[in-house]
N, C-alpha and C positions, 0 to 999 in steps of 0.2 A: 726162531724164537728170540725175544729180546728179555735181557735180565736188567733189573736197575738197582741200581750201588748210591747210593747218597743221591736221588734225583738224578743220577745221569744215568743213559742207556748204557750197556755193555752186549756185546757180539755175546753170545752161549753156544756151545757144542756140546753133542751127545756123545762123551767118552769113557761108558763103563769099564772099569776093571775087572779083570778075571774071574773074579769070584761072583761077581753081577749078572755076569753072561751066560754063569751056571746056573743062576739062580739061588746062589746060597747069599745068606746075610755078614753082615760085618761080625753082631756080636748075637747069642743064641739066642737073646729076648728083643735084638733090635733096638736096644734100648740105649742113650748113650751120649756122652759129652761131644763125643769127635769122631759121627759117622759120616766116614765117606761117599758123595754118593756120584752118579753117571756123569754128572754134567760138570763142565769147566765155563768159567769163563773169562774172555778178555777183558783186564782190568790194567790200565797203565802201563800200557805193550806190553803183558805179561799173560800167558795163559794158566788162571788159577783154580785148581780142584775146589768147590761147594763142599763145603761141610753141614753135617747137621744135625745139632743137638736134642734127641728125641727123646722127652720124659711124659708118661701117660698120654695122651693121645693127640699131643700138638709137639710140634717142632719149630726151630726157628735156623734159617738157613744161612749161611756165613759165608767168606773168604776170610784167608790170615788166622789170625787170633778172634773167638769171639769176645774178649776184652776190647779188641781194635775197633767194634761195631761198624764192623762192613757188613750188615747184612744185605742180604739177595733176594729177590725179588722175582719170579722167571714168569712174563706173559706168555703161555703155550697160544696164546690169538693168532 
């Protein structure tokens, strides 16, 4: 999978945490400024957890700060 950060590609990996691999969620409605979710990726030699802000039935995906507007982008192609 490729993820794209400001027009550029970045590497992606599949690294769920703990509570993912049980199938449980971050927060009880799923709902949320700053959910964690499976995937990293490399951005600026750095490997960085995807966040994502999920309100009513869209999200918008991030690294860093979502103020920073790195959003993410992930082609599963």
């Amino acid at each position: 999978m490729i993820a794209y950060i400001q027009n550029t590609t970045a590497e992606v990996l599949d690294r769920p945490l703990w509570w993912q691999t049980q199938g449980l969620t971050y927060t009880a409605t799923g709902y949320g400024k700053r959910i964690p979710t499976r995937w990293m990726v490399r951005h600026n030699g750095k490997l960085r957890r995807v966040y994502c802000a999920i309100y009513s039935n869209i999200g918008t995906c991030y690294i860093g700060d979502l103020a920073d507007g790195l959003t993410v982008n992930i082609d599963r192609a």
